[in-house]
MARTOR-643336 format. One record per residue (C-alpha): x, y, z; chain. Coordinates in nm, 4 decimals, always signed. Layout:
% residues N
<xx = X&yy = Y&zz = Z&marba = A>
...
This chain:
% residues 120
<xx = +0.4748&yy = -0.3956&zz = -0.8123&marba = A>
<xx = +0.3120&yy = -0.7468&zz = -0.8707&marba = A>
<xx = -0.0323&yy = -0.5726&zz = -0.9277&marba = A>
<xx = +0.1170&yy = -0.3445&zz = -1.1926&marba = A>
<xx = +0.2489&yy = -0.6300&zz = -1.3780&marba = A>
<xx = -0.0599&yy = -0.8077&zz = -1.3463&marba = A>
<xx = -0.3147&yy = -0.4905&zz = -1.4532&marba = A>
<xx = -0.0367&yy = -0.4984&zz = -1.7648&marba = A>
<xx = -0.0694&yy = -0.8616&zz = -1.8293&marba = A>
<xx = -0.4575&yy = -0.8530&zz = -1.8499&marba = A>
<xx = -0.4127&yy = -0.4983&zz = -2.0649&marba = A>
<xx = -0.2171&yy = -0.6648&zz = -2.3051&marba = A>
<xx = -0.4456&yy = -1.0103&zz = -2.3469&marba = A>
<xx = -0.7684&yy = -0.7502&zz = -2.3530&marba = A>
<xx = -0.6320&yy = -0.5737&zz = -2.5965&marba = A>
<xx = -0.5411&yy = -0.8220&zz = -2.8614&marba = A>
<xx = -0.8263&yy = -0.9798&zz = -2.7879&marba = A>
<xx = -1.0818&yy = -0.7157&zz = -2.8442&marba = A>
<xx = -0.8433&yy = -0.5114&zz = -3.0832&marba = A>
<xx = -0.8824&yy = -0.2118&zz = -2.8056&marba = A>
<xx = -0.5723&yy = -0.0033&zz = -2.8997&marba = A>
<xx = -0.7089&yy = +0.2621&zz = -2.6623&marba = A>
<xx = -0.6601&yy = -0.0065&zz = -2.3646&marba = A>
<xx = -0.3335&yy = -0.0483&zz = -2.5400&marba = A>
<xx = -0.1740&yy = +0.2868&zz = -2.5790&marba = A>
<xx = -0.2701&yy = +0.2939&zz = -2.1587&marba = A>
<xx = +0.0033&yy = +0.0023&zz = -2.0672&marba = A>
<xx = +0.2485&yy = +0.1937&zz = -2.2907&marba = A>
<xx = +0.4868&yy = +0.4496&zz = -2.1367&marba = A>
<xx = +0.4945&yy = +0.7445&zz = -2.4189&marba = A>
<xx = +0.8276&yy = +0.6853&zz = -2.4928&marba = A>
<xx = +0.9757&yy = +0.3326&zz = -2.4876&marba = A>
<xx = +1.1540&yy = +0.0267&zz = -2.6798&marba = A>
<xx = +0.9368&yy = -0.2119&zz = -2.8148&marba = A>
<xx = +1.0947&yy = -0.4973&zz = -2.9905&marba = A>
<xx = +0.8649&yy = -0.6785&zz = -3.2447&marba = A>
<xx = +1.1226&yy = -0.8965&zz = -3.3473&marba = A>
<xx = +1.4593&yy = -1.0590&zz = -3.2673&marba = A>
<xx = +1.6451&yy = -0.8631&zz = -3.5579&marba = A>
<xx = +1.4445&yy = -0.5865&zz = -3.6025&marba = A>
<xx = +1.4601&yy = -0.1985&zz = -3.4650&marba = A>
<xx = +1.2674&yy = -0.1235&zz = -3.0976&marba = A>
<xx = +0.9591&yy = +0.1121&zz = -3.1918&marba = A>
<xx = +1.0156&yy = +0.3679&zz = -2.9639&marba = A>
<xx = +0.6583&yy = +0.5555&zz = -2.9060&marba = A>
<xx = +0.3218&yy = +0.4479&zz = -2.8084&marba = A>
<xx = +0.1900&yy = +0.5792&zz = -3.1493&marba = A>
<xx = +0.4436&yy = +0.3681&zz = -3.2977&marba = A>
<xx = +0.3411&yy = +0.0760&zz = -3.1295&marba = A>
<xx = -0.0457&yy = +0.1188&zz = -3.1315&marba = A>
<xx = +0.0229&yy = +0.1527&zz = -3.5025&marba = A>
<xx = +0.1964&yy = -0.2010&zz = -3.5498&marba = A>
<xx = -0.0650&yy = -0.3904&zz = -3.3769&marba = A>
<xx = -0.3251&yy = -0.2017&zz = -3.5995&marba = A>
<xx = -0.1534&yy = -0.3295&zz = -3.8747&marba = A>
<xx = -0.1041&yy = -0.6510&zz = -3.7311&marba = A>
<xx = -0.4387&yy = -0.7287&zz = -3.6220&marba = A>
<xx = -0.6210&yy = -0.6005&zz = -3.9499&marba = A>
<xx = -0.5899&yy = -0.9739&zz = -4.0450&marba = A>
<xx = -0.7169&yy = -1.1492&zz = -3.7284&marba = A>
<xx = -1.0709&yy = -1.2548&zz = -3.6295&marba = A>
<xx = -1.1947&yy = -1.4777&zz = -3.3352&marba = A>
<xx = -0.8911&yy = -1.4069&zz = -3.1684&marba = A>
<xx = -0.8279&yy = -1.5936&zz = -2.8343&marba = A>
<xx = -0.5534&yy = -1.5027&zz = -2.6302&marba = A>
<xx = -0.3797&yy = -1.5919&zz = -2.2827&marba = A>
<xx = -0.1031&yy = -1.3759&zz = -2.1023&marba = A>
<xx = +0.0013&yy = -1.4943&zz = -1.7842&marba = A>
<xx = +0.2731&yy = -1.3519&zz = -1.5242&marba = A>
<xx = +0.5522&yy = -1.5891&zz = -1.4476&marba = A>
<xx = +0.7266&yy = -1.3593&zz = -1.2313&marba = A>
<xx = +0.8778&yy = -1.0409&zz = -1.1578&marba = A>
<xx = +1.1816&yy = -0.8863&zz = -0.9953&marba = A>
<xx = +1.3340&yy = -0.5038&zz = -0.9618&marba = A>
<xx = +1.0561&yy = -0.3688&zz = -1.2284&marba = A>
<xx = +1.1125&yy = -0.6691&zz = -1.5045&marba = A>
<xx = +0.8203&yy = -0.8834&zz = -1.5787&marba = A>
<xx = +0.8277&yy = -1.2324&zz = -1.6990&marba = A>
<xx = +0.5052&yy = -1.3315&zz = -1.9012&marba = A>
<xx = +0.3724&yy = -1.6584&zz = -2.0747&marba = A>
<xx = +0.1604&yy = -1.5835&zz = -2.3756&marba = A>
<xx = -0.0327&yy = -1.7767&zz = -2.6026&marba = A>
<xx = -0.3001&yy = -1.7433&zz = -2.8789&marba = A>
<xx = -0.4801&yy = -1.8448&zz = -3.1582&marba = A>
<xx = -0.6448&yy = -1.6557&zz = -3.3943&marba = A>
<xx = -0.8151&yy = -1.6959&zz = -3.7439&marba = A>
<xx = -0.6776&yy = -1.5180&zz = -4.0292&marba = A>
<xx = -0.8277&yy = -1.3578&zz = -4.3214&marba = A>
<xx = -0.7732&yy = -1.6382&zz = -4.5689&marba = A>
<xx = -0.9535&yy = -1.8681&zz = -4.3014&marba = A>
<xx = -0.6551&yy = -2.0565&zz = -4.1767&marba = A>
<xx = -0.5784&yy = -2.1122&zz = -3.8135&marba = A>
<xx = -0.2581&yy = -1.9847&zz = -3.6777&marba = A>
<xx = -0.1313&yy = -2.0469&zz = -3.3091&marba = A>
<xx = +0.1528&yy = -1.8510&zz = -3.0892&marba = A>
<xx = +0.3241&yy = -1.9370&zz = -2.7787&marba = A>
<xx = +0.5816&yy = -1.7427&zz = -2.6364&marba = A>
<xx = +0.7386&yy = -1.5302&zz = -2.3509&marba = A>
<xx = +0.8386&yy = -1.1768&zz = -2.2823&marba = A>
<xx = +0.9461&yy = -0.9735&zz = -2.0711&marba = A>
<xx = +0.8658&yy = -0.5968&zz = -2.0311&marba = A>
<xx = +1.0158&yy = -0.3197&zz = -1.7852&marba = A>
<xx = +0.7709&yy = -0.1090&zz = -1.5783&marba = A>
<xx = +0.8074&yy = +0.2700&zz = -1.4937&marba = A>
<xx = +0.7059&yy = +0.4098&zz = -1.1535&marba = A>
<xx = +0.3328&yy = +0.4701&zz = -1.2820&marba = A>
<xx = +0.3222&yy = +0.1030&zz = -1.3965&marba = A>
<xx = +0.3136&yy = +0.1842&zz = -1.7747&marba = A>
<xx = +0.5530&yy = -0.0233&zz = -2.0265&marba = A>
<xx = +0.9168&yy = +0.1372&zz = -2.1347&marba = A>
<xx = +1.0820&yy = -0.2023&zz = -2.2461&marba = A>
<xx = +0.9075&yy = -0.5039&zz = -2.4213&marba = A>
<xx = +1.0546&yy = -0.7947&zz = -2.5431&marba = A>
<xx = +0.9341&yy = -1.1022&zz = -2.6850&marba = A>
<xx = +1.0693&yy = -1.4726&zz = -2.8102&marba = A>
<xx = +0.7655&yy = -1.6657&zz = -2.9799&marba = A>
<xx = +0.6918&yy = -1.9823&zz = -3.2048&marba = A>
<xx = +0.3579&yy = -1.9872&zz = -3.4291&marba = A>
<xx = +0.2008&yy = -2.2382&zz = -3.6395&marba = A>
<xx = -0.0484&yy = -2.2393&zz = -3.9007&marba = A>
């Protein structure tokens, strides 16, 4: 189990990095909940998801980013994450956060989960 969490943890950092949403869509179970944010609705496909980074990294260039595994237990990972990136109005923004994602038996994602802070 830890080297399914661990192919998913370098997935993830490859993928923002080098904007591969084919790497992506991989790590992603085809059904799943995907929480972007604290208060808003899961995504619940891989199209969906592959879709929100698109539009979430149309912005970013020289994109740096970090994801390490903390730990895992019964199928839950627990990952650090942090990045910086340069936008397209040229300012610097910075993230640092945690999540946690669930693993199905082939090692793909079916829950994510993240908490975050950011600067600019």
């Amino acid at each position: 189990m830890q080297e399914q969490h661990q192919r998913v943890c370098t997935a993830l950092q490859n993928a923002w990095q080098n904007k591969d949403f084919e790497l992506l869509k991989t790590a992603l179970a085809p059904n799943l909940q995907w929480y972007e944010g604290s208060y808003e609705a899961a995504l619940t496909t891989a199209d969906a998801v592959v879709a929100q980074w698109q539009k979430d990294l149309a912005t970013q260039s020289n994109i740096k980013v970090e994801v390490v595994l903390l730990d895992f237990v019964e199928g839950h990972g627990y990952y650090h994450c942090r990045a910086n990136w340069q936008r397209s109005d040229s300012t610097l923004r910075e993230s640092d956060g945690i999540f946690v994602a669930y693993l199905n038996e082939t090692g793909q994602i079916t829950y994510f989960n993240q908490w975050w802070t950011g600067k600019s």
